[in-house]
N, C-alpha and C positions, 0 to 999 in steps of 0.2 A: 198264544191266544187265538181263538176260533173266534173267525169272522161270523157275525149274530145275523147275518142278514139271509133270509130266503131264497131261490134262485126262483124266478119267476117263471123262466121261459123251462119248459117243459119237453122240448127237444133236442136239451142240451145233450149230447154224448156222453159216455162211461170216460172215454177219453177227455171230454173237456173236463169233467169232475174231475179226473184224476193229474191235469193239468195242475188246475185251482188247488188242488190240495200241495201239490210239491212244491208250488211255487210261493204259497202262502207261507211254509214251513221255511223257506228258506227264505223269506223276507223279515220274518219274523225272530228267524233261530241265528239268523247271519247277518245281513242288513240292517238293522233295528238300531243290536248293540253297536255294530264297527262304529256307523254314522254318527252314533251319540258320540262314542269317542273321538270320533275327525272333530265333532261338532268343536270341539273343546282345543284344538290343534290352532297353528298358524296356517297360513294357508302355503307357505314353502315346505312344512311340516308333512305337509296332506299329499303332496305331489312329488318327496321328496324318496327315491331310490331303494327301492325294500319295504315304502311306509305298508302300513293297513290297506290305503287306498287300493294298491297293487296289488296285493296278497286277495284282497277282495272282490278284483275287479277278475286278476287269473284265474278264481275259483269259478264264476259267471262262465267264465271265455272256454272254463274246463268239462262245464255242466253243458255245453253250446248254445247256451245262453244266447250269445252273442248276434247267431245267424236265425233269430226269432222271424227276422224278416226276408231272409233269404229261401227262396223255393226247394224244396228238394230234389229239383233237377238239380242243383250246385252243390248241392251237402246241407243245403237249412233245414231248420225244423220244418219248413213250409205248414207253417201254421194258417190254418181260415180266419179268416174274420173277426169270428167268435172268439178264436181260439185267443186272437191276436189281443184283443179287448183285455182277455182275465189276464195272459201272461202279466201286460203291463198294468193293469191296474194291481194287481197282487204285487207285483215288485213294487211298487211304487205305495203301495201300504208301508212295507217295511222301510222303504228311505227312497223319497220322490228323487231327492241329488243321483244316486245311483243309478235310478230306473233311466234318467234325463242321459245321463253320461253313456250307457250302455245303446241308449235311442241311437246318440252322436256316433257313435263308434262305428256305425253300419252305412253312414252316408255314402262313401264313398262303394262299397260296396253294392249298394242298394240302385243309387244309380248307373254302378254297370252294367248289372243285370238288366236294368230295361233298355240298357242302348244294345246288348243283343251283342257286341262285339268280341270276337275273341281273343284277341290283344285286350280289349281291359278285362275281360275276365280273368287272365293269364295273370293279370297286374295287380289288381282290384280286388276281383274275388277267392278266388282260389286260394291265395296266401292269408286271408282275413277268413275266411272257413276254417282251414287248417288249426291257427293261431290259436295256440293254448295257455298263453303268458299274459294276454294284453300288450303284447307291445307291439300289433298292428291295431292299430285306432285311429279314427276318423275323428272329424269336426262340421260343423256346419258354416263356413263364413262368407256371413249374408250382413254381420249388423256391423257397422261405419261410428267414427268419431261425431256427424255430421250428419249419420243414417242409420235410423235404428226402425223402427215399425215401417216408416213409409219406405222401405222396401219390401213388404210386403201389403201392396196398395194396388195390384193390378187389376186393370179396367176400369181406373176413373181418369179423369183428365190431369189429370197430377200426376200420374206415373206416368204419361206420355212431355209430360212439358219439360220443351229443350233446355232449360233454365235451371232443370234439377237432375242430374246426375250423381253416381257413384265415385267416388274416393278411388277405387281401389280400377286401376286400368289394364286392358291389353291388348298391347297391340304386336300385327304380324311382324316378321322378321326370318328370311330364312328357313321356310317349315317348322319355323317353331311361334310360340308366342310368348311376348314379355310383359311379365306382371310387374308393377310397381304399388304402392297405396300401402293405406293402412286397416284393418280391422279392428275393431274396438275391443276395452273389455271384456264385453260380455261375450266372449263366442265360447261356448261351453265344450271342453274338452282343449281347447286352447292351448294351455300349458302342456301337454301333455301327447298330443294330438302326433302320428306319424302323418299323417296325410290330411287333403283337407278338401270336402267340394264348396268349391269356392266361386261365389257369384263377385265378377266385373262388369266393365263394363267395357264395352265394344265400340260405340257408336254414339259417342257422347249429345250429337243431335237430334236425337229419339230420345233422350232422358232417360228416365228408369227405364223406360222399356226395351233399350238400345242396350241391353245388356248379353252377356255370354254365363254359363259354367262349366268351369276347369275343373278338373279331376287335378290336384298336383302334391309332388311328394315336399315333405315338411322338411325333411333331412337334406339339403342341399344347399349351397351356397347364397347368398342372399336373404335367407329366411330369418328371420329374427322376433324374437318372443319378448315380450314385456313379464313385471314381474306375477304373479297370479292375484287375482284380486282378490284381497280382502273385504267381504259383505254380512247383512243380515243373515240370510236364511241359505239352506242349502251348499252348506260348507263344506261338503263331502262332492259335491261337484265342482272340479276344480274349473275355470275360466278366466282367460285373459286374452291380452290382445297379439294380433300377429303384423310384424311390418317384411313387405316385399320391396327388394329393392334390384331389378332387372333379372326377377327371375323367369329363368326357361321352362317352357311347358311345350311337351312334343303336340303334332296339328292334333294327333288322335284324341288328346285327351282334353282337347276344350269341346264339348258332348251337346252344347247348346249354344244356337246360335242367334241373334237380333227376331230373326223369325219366328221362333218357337220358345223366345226366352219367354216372353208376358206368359203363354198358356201355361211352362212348364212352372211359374214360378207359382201360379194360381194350383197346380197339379200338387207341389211342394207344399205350399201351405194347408192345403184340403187335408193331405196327410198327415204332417203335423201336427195342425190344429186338434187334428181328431184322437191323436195318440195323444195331448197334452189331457184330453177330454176322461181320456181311460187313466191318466195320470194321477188326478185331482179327482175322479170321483174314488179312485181308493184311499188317497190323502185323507178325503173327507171320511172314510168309513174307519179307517182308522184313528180318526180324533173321535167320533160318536162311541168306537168299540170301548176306548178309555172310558170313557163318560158311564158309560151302564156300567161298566166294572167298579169305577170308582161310586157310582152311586149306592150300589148293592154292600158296600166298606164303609163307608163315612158316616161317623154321625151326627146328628146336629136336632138341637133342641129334642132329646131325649129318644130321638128315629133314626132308625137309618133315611139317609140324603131321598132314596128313591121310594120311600112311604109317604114323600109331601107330594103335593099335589100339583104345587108349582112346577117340582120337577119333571113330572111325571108328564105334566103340558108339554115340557120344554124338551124332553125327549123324542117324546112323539113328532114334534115342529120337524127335529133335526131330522128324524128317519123321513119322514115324508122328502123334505128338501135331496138327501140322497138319495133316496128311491127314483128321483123325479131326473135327476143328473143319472143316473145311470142307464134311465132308459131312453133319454136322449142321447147320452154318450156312445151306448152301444148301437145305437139306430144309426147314426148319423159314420160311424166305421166300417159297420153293418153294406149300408146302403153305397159309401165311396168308397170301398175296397171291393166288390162287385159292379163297379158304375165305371166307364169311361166316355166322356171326361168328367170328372168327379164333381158334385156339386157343391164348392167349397163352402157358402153361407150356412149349410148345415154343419160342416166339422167348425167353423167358426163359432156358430151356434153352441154347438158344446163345450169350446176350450172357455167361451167368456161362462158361458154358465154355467159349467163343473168348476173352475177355477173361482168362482163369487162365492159358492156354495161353501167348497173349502172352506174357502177362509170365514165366510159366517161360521158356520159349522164349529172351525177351531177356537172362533171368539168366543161365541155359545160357551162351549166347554169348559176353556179358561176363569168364564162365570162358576160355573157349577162346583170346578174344584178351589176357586174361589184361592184363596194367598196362597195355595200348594198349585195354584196353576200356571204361578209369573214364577216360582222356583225351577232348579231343572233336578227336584228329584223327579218329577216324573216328566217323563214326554211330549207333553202334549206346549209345553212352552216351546220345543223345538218346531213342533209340527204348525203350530202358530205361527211362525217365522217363515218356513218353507211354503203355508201355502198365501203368505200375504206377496213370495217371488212370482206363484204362478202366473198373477193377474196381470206382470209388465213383462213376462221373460215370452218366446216364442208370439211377440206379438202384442203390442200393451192393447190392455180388452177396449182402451175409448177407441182408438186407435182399428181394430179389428171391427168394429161393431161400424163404422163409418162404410170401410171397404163392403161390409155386408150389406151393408144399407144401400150401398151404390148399386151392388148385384140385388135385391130384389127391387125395388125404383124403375130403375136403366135396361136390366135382364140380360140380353144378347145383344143391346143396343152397344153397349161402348167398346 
């Protein structure tokens, strides 16, 4: 299926075109079907030794998928901006779980590259470059039994109050540092994960803000994995939780420290957020894509679906809604992948409102194809599910939209 929508911007590259086209083919030719299939799995099923999952994630890690974020000083694609927007929106057409899992994979990575070191690059990148299997993969764990969004709440008075800290601790010992705590289900890539950039906490007197992140490997003593959760949507993204119990992490690789934890973590989110942004606005273009297709087929009261009139409103609503996500999604990646230090209330801006839009979008749709849209012959009942996860995963949007609200209110005051 060809994506129906226009390219607005008129300086896109022969390169970005030809980007958007390979990437769309193989969201579509590869991605689409596996994911239905996981869709349909257990979730031990999904993550279990040879499945789909693997086969589908080495075929990514084979294409270099993987190093979308990594510069081509290191071996990545070093993709712009722009470039960066289509890859994951077009992946994430074909199955947002996937696009989400491959995001995770690169954590680790991604932050060595900017600490510039070449011991973690030796550790971190290079072997996660190379990786043609998937079985060098990252995590992101950030979200707590007891903390889940409001660790990502930096610069209001609550992420500084002594009274609320992190689960998950570490403290020195010997040149090295020992993690204990727990991470919750939801840290995506979880089960599956070799490695993991991992936010503790440091300085439990400074509250959230008093925190560090560890670079630390998964494979090692102490480490222990819960079983993978079983959820609504996004079944092909496997997630669970991870528990530490006195594990060793050498000095080099805790990367953040009390001082630079609050900005880095705001630096993390801006990023994030904004790739969740390119996420869900191809989500959405991919429930709209259904929709014209199916309306051009179906028919009802003696018309095809897309000759009434109602439809024909209700079409147009949806394209405007993603036309409108996309060109905030892309501004706000646009402008914080060129910006330091990035302005995060804009990538915020895009993940709550490409991620709303979705899921309008999906409901919209579900309308139009009406009893074939709560079946799973066709897709769009999966795609309903995945984007009703965007709006609490990466940050639940009330939740995000406060932290933004604090940053335009407050500004550089807090």
């Amino acid at each position: 299926m060809q994506a129906t929508y226009t390219e607005l911007d008129i300086e896109l590259t022969d390169e970005h075109l030809a980007l958007k086209e390979n990437i769309h083919k193989f969201a579509v030719n590869v991605l689409r079907p596996a994911s239905i299939e996981l869709d349909r799995m257990t979730p031990e099923e999904v993550v279990a030794p040879g499945s789909l999952f693997w086969k589908v994630m080495a075929q990514m890690y084979q294409q270099g998928y993987h190093t979308a974020l990594i510069t081509d000083e290191y071996g990545g694609m070093g993709l712009d901006p722009m470039a960066n927007h289509i890859f994951w929106e077009e992946l994430a057409y074909g199955s947002v779980g996937f696009a989400v899992s491959l995001g995770c994979s690169t954590f680790s990575a991604f932050y060595a590259t900017m600490m510039g070191d070449d011991a973690l690059i030796d550790r971190f990148v290079l072997p996660y470059v190379q990786c043609t299997d998937a079985s060098i993969m990252s995590c992101w764990g950030i979200t707590e039994p007891d903390h889940g969004s409001d660790n990502l709440m930096p610069r209001t008075s609550f992420f500084r109050d002594a009274g609320v800290t992190q689960q998950v601790r570490a403290t020195k010992k010997d040149g090295y540092w020992v993690v204990s705590g727990q991470k919750s289900a939801w840290v995506s890539n979880g089960p599956v994960a070799s490695d993991c950039a991992l936010f503790v906490n440091l300085d439990p007197s400074m509250g959230m803000s008093g925190g560090g992140i560890c670079l630390i490997d998964l494979d090692q003593p102490g480490v222990t994995r819960g079983k993978p959760l079983d959820k609504m949507g996004q079944r092909e993204l496997p997630q669970g939780e991870i528990f530490f119990d006195g594990v060793e992490v050498p000095d080099n690789q805790m990367i953040i420290d009390p001082e630079s934890y609050e900005m880095f973590t705001e630096l993390t989110l801006a990023h994030a957020n904004a790739t969740m942004g390119a996420y869900f606005t191809g989500v959405a273009q991919a429930a709209y894509d259904l929709a014209v297709q199916y309306s051009k087929e179906r028919i009802q009261g003696g018309r095809r679906l897309c000759e009434h009139q109602w439809v024909q409103k209700k079409i147009f609503d949806l394209f405007v809604k993603i036309e409108s996500a996309r060109a905030l999604s892309r501004a706000a990646m646009i402008y914080n992948m060129n910006t330091t230090p990035p302005d995060a209330k804009y990538s915020i801006a895009a993940k709550v409102h490409c991620t709303e839009v979705a899921f309008q979008v999906a409901s919209d749709v579900i309308q139009i194809f009406g009893g074939y849209g709560l079946s799973r012959e066709y897709p769009i009942e999966k795609i309903f599910r995945d984007a009703r996860a965007g709006m609490i995963e990466d940050g639940s949007n009330d939740t995000l939209s406060i932290t933004a609200g604090n940053m335009i209110l407050n500004g550089e005051d807090e």
